[in-house]
C-alpha positions in Angstrom: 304.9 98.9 118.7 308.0 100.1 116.8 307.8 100.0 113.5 311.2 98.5 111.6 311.8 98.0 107.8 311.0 94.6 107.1 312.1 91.8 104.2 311.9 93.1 101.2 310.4 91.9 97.5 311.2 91.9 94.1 308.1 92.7 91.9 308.3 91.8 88.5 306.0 94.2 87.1 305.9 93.5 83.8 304.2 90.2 83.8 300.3 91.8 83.3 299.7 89.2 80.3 300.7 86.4 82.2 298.6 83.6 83.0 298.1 83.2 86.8 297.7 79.5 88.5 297.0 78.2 92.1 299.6 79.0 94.7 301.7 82.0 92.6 302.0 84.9 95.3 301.2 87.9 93.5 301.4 92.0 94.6 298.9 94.6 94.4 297.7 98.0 95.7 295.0 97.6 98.0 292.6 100.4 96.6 291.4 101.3 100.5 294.8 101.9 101.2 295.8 105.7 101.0 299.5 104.9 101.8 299.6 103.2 98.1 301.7 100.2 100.1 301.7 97.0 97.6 299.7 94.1 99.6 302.0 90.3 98.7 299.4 87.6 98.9 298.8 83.8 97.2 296.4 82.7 95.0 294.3 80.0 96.4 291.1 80.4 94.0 290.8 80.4 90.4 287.5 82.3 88.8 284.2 80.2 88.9 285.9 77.8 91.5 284.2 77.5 95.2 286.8 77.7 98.0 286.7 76.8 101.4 288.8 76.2 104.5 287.5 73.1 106.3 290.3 71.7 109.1 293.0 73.9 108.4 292.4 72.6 104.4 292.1 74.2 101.3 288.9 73.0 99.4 288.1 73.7 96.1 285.2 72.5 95.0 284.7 70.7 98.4 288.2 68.9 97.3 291.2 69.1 99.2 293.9 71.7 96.7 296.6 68.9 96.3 300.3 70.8 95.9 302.9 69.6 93.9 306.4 68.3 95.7 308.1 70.8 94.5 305.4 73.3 95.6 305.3 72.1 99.1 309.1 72.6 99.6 308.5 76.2 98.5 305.7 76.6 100.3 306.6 75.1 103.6 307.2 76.8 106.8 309.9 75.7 109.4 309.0 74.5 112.9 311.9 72.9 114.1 315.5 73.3 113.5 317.7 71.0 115.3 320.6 73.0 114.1 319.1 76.1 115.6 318.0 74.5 119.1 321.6 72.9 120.1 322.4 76.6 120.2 320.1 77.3 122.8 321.9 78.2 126.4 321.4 75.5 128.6 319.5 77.6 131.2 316.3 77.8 128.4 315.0 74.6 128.0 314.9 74.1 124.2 311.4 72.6 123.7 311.0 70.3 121.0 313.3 67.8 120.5 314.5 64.2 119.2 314.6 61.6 121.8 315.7 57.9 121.4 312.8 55.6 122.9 314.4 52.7 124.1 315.3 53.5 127.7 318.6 51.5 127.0 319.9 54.8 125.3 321.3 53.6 122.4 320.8 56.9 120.4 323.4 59.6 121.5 323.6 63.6 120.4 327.4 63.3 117.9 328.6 66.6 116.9 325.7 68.1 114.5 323.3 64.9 114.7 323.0 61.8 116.7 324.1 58.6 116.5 322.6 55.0 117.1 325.4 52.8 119.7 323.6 50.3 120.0 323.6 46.8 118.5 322.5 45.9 115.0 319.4 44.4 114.6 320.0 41.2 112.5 321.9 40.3 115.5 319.1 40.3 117.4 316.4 38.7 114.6 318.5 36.8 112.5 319.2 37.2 109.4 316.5 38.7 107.9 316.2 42.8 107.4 312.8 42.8 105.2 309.2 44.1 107.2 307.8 40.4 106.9 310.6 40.0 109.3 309.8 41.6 112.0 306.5 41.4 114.1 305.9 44.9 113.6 306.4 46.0 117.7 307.9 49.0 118.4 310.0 47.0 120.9 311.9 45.3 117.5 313.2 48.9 116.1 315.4 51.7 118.0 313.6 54.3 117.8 314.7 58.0 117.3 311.6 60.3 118.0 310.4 63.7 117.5 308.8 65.4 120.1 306.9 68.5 119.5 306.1 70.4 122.7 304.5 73.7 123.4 305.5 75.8 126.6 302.6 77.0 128.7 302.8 80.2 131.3 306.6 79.6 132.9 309.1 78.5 130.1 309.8 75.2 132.2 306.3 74.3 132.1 305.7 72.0 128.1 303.2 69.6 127.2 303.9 67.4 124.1 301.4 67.9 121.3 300.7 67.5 117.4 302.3 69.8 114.7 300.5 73.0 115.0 299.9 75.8 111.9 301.3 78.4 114.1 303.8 80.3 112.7 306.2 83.7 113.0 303.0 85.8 111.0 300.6 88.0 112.0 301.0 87.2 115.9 298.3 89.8 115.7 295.3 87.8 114.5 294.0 85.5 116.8 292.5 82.7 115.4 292.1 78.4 116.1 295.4 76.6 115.4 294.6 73.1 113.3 296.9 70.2 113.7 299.2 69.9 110.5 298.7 66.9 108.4 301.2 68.1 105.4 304.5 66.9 107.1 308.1 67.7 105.8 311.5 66.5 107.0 315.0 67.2 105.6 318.2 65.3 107.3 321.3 63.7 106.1 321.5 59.8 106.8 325.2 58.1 107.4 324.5 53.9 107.1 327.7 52.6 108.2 326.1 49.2 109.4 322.9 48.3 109.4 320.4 45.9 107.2 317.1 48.3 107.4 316.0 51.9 108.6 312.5 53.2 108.9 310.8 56.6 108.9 307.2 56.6 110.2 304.8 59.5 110.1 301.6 59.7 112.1 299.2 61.9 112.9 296.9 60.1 115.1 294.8 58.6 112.2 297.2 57.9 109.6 300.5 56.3 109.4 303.2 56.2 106.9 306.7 53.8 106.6 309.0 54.2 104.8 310.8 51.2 104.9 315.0 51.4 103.3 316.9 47.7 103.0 320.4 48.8 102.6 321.6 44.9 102.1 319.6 44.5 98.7 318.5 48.4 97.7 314.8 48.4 98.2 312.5 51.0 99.0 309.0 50.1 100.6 306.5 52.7 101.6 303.3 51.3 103.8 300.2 53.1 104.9 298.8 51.8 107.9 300.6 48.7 107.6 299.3 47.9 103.9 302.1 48.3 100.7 301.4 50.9 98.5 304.3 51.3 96.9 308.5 49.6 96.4 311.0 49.7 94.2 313.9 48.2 93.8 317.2 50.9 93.6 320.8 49.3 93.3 322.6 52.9 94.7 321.0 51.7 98.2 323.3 49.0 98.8 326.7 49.6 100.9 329.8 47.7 102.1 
């Protein structure tokens, strides 16, 4: 293997008084090393504190390390760039991918996103737009789907499977993949005309919806089809 210079760090290396907390990535000179070549790793265990990885989880104490939202952002690692994959040539076949469900392909790819064609729902089930409105079928919403696939031998050959914590690191180690349950997704939405949208998250046991009624400016979020949580928020409404 070729060895290249690779991303480099700034140490700030006058911070030996400072207090040190779960998840701060620190740097350090391995004492085993002779080459004196700093070692960048995170802090996942405070002193006196048990930690274990169960699932692809953190425990502490045999409880799961909760992060904060603004810790996850920092801390998450990319999987899937849409952006990235329309650049693909077409003689690769890109993978991974968002596909509209309805087989009466009323999503469509529009310059840097994709579009929904087809007709408004209240046409279709009247006027109402809230959940107790609709039966709950998948057949009642036009779905706009991710699909996470994994290639296997020949690049043409892909299976579809769950979010995996396999990443660009350490190709080296070998090692179990686990199925990721921490689940982050940044887009832009454009309403122009329609009474509700929905994102859902599942991971084969749990489900979140996250239920937006553009008409009145409510926000619903369900787990497994039980409320947990709305508010009401005027700057939802539009023309």
């Amino acid at each position: 293997m070729i060895e290249s210079a690779g991303d480099r760090v700034l140490v700030e290396s006058l911070s030996s008084g400072k207090s040190y907390k779960r998840w701060d990535a620190v740097a350090f000179l391995d004492a085993n090393d002779e080459r004196g070549v700093a070692q960048v790793k995170r802090i996942v265990g405070l002193p006196g504190e048990l930690v274990a990885i169960r699932d692809g989880d953190l425990l502490v104490d045999d409880q799961i390390a909760r992060k904060t939202l603004d810790e996850f952002r920092q801390m998450a690692i990319l999987v899937f760039d849409d952006n990235w994959s329309r650049s693909v040539t077409a003689r690769v076949p890109t993978g991974s991918t968002w596909e509209g469900r309805s087989p009466r392909q009323e999503w469509r790819r529009d310059g840097d996103g994709y579009s929904f064609v087809g007709p408004n729902p209240r046409d279709a089930f009247g006027s109402g737009s809230d959940r107790e409105h609709f039966s709950g079928r998948d057949d009642e919403l036009q779905w706009l789907e991710f699909d996470m696939r994994r290639r296997y031998l020949a690049a043409s050959e892909q299976i579809s499977t769950p979010i995996l914590d396999a990443y660009g690191y350490n190709q080296s180690l070998s090692r179990e993949l686990q199925t990721a349950h921490d689940l982050l997704c940044v887009t832009r939405l454009r309403v122009n005309d329609a009474d509700v949208t929905v994102w859902r998250l599942k991971d084969g046991q749990e489900r979140f919806e996250l239920w937006s009624d553009w008409r009145i400016g409510r926000l619903r979020l369900l787990h497994n089809d039980r409320l947990v949580w709305a508010r009401n928020v005027g700057w939802l409404s539009h023309p």
